[in-house]
N, C-alpha and C positions, 0 to 999 in steps of 0.2 A: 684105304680108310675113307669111308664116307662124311663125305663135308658137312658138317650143323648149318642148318642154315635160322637165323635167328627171326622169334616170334615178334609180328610187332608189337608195340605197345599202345593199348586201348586208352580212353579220356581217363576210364577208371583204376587204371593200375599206374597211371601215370601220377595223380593224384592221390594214391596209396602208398607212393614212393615218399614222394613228395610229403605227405602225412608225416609218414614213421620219421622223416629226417626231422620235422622243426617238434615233433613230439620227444626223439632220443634229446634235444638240444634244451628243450622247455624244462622235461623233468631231470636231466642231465645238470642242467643250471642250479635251476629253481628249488628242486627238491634233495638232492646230492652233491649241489654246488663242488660238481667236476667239472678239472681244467678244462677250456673250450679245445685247446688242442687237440687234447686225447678224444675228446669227443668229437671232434669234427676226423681225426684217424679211425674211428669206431666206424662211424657215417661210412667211409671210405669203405672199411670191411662189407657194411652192410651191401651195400650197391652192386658192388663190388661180385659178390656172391648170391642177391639177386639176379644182375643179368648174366653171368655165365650161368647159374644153374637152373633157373626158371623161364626165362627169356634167351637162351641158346646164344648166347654171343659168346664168344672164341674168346678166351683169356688175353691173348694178342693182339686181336682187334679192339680191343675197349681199350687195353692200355696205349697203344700204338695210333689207333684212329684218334680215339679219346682226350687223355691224361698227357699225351707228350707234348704234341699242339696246342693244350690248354697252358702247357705248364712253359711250353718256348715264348709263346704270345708275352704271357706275366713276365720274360726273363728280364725286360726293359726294366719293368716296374721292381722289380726283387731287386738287381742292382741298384734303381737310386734309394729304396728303401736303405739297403749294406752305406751307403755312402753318404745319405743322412745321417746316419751316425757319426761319424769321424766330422761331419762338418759342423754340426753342433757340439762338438769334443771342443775341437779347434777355434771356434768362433767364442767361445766359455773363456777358453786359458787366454785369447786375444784380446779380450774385455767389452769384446763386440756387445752382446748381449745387457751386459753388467751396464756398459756405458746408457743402452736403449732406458735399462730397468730406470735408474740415477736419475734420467732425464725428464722421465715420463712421471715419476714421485713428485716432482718437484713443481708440477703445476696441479696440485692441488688448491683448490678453495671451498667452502662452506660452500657457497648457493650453487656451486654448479658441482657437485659432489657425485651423485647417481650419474653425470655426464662423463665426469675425469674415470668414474671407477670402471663404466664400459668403457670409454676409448684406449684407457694404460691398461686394462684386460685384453681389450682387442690387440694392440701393441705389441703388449710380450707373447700372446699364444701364436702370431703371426710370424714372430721374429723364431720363437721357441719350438714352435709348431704343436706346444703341449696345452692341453685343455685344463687337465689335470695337475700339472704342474703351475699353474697360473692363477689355480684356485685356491690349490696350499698356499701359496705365498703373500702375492697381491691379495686376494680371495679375503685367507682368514684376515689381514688389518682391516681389508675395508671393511668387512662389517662389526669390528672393534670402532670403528669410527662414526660409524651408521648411528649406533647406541648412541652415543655423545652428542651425536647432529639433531638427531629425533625423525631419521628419514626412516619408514619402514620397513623392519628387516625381511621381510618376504621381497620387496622392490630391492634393495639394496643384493640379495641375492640373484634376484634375476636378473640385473646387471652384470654381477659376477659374471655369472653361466653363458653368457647372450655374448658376451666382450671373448669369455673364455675359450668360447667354442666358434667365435668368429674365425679366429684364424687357425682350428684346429680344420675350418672349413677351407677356407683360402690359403694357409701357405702355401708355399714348393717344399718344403721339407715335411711337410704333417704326410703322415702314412696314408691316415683315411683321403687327402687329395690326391696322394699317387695313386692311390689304390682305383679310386674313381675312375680316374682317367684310362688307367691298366685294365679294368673288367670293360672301360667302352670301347677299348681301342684307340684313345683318338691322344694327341699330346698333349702336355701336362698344361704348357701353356696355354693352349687354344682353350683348355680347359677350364682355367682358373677366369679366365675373359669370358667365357658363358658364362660361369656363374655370378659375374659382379651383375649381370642382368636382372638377376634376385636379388643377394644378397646387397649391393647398392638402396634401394628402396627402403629395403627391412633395414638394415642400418640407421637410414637418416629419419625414419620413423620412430626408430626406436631413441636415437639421439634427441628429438625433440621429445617424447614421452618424458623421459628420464628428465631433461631439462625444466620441464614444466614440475614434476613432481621432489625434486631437487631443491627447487627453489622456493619453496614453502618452508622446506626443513628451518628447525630452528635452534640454538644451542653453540656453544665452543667445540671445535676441533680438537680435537686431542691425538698430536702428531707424535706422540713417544715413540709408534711403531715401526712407524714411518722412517724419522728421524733417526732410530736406529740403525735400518734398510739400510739409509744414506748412507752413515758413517759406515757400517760395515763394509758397503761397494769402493769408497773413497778411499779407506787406509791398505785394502788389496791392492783396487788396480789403480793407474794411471789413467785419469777419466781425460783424453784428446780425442780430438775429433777423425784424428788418421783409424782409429778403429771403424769407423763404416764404410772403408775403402772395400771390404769384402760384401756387404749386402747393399752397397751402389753397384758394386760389379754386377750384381747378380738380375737388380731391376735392368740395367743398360742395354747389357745379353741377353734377357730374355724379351726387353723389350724390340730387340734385333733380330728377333725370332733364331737364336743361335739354340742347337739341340739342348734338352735339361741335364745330361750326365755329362756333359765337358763344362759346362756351366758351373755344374757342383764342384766339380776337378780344381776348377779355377779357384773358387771361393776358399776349396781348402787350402790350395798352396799359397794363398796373398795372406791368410790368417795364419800360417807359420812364422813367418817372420816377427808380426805385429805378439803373437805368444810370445817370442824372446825375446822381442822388448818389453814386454808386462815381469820378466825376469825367469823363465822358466827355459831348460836345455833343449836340445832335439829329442833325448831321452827319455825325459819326462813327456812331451809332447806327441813325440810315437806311441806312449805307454797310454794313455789318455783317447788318443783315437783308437787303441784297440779297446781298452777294458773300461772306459768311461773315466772323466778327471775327479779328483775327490780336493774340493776347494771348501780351502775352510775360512771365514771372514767372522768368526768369534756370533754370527749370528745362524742359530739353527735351522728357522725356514730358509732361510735365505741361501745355505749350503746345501739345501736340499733342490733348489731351486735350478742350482746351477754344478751342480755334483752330476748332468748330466750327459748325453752321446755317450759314442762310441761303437765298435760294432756290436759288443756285445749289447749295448742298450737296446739294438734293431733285431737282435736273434728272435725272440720271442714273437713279434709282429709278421718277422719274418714265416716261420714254422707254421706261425692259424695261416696263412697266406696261401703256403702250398698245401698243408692237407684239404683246405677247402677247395681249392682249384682239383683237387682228386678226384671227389664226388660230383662236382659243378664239370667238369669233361665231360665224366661220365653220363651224366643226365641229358647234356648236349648234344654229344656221338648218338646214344640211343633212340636220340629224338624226342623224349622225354619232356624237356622244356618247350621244343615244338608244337607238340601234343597240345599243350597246357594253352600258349598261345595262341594256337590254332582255334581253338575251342572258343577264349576269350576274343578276339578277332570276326569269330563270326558270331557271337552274343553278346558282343556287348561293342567293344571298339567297333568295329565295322572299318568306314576311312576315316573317321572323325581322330582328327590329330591331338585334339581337348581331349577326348579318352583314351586314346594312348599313353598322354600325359598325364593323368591321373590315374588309370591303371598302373601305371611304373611306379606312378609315387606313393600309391594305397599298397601294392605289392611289397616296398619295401618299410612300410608302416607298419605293416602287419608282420612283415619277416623281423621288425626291431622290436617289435611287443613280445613275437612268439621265441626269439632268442637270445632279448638284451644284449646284442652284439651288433656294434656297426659294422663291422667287417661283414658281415653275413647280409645284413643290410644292403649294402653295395653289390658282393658277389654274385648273390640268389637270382634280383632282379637283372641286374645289368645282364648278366649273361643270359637268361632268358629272354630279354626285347632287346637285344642287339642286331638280331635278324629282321626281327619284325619293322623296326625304326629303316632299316634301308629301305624293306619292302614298302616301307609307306611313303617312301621320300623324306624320311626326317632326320636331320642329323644329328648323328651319334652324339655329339658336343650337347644337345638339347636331352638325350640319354643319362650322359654320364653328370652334368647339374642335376638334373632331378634325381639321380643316386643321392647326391650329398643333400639335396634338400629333405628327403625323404629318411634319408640313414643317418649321417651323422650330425645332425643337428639334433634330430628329435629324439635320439635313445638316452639324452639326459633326463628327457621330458617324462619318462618310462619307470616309476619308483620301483619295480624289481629289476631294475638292469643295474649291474656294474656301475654304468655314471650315475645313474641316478644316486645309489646305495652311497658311491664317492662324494658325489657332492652335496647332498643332505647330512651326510655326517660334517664335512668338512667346515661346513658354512653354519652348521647347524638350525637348519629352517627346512622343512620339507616338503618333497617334491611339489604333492598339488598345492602347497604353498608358494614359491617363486615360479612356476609353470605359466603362472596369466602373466605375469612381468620377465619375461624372457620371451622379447616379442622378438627376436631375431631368429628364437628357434623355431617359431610356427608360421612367421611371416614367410617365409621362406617357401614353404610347399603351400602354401595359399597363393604366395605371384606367381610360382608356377604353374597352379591350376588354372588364375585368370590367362597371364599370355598363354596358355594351352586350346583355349577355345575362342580366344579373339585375334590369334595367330602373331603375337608380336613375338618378337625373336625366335621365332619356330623357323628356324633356316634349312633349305632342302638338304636331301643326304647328299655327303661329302663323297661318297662311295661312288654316286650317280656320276656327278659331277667330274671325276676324276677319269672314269672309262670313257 
């Protein structure tokens, strides 16, 4: 039997792949608002049966050279995702979290209002690793509060969102940070320390805006929502300070550079015990890290808040994960993403490491417009200048930040995406309403544009260095 031997792929068919994919996902979203899963499985078929049947690649060579190696690389990142879950189970029924939320309510004041509502935002989506979750809860009081202060609810929301999606950017437990890390290859932690490079700046930028514009507000506080919060977390759990025994463990180890999945191991087995002392069995506590806890505190957001983990909670984030890693092999193996680079490298990047780092970040700008999905965000690009970044000497670490500055900060920023839709409902003020005052989510790929071309934190590749 005579061997295929397969056709390459031209600038133009490269780009026509590539076309159809963020076209199936735009009008797939946008216009049919089909699950991104199946449509990212769809994508899969497509490719799939482009290059065997048009492009002559061997069904076992795409999956084998392709899809396997894509999918072993992510295997790191897919188990800490699975394991997210049961630790945010665990650290719920432990009072970990509850005690964070208690604490963080309780320095509330009028004039620095817009300051407390991003930092207890930034707080729990850090601890929680949820954007979304942080919005509902924290989210909808503060801007019940806002009204009463007289702080404007456009600002008052971009606070929300900026606090919200801090730590959906920075935790260890948020998907979208493994995720980062997983498409650059590089560790979670080295990871998380690049980006305080950005995100640091935008922060205290944005804590001083807030500040300033805080402290104008004028009116009575109206804590009923608050105060409710309180007592709900209060007559649950046992509010001691032994609950941050699991997320001290967790800053000490990784600040010891100890690996992130024995890390997590750790944190879930030190929040079993502290769960049985909040009154719950091992039973209940096994049942909870598989299927999520269902905690009820006689307050509705606030059970919603914390009614969360488990593995099942991670199944879903898990699943877009690998069918996306499907087609992103696929285009990899082929050469496809090469192509694309290839092309942009020599018109436009050249060596200038300034336009590699805004090529990434515009690449994934546009990949979060064209598919409201940060997950696609991260994947699309990372996995396309992960090559390029060695070959230029730059390291991956400086890759995988400009993912998350690019992706998941700014798909709130995006009114037909997902967050956007969630958090304009939620907060009720819309998107290009709270967008200028959620200076955390555009600061972000703006400090990486400047250190891009005046070379600060642009650290050589890790790759180089290593052989």
């Amino acid at each position: 039997m005579e061997e295929r031997k397969a056709r390459e792929i031209s600038l133009q068919g490269a780009l026509m792949i590539f076309g159809t994919i963020l076209a199936i996902i735009v009008v797939g979203r946008l216009v049919f608002t089909f699950d991104v899963a199946l449509l990212l499985m769809f994508i899969g078929m497509f490719t799939t049966f482009t290059y065997v049947y048009y492009y002559k690649f061997t069904w076992r060579d795409l999956f084998e050279g392709g899809v396997v190696p894509m999918i072993a690389r992510a295997s790191g990142a897919i188990m800490i995702l699975l394991t997210v879950g049961p630790l945010i189970a665990s650290w719920m029924l432990a009072g970990t979290i509850p005690y964070l939320i208690y604490t963080g309510l309780q320095i509330l004041s009028p004039n620095t209002f817009l300051m407390a509502a991003f930092v207890i935002c930034a707080l729990s989506s850090t601890m929680t690793g949820t954007s979304w979750g942080t919005a509902a809860t924290f989210g909808v009081a503060f801007m019940g509060i806002a009204q009463g202060l007289g702080v404007p609810l456009p600002a008052a929301a971009g606070a929300v969102v900026a606090g919200a999606y801090f730590g959906d950017k920075l935790s260890p437990v948020s998907d979208t940070t493994v995720l980062a890390a997983a498409v650059a290859e590089v560790d979670v932690v080295d990871h998380i320390r690049s980006m305080l490079w950005t995100t640091i700046p935008a922060f205290v930028v944005s804590l001083g805006i807030y500040g300033y514009v805080g402290a104008q507000a004028a009116g009575e506080i109206d804590l009923a929502g608050v105060n409710e919060i309180l007592a709900g977390i209060s007559k649950t759990f046992k509010m001691t300070p032994l609950v941050l025994v699991p997320p001290l463990a967790v800053l000490v180890l990784a600040y010891r550079r100890f690996p992130t999945l024995p890390v997590l191991w750790i944190a879930v087995a030190l929040a079993v015990p502290l769960a049985m002392m909040q009154g719950y069995d091992l039973k209940e506590i096994m049942r909870a890290m598989a299927a999520g806890p269902k905690i009820v505190t006689e307050v509705a957001a606030l059970d919603k808040l914390l009614s969360r983990g488990g593995l099942a909670f991670m199944t879903g984030s898990v699943v877009v994960v690998f069918f996306a890693y499907i087609f992103a092999g696929q285009l990899e193996f082929t050469g496809t993403f090469r192509r694309i680079c290839t092309s942009l490298k020599e018109n436009f990047i050249g060596n200038s490491k300034g336009r590699f780092v805004l090529s990434a970040s515009l690449s994934g700008i546009l990949t979060g417009m064209g598919t409201g999905n940060s997950y696609l965000s991260e994947i699309v690009p990372g996995t396309m200048y992960k090559d390029l970044a060695d070959e230029m000497n730059i390291s991956r670490r400086v890759l995988s930040r400009t993912l998350e500055d690019s992706g998941t900060v700014v798909v709130p920023m995006i009114p037909w995406s997902a967050a956007g839709i969630y958090m304009s409902s939620v907060l009720g003020v819309a998107v290009v309403e709270y967008v200028p005052w959620a200076f955390l989510c555009w600061l972000g790929f703006l400090t990486a544009w400047f250190y891009g071309f005046t070379g600060i934190a642009i650290w050589p590749s890790d790759k180089k260095a290593d052989a």
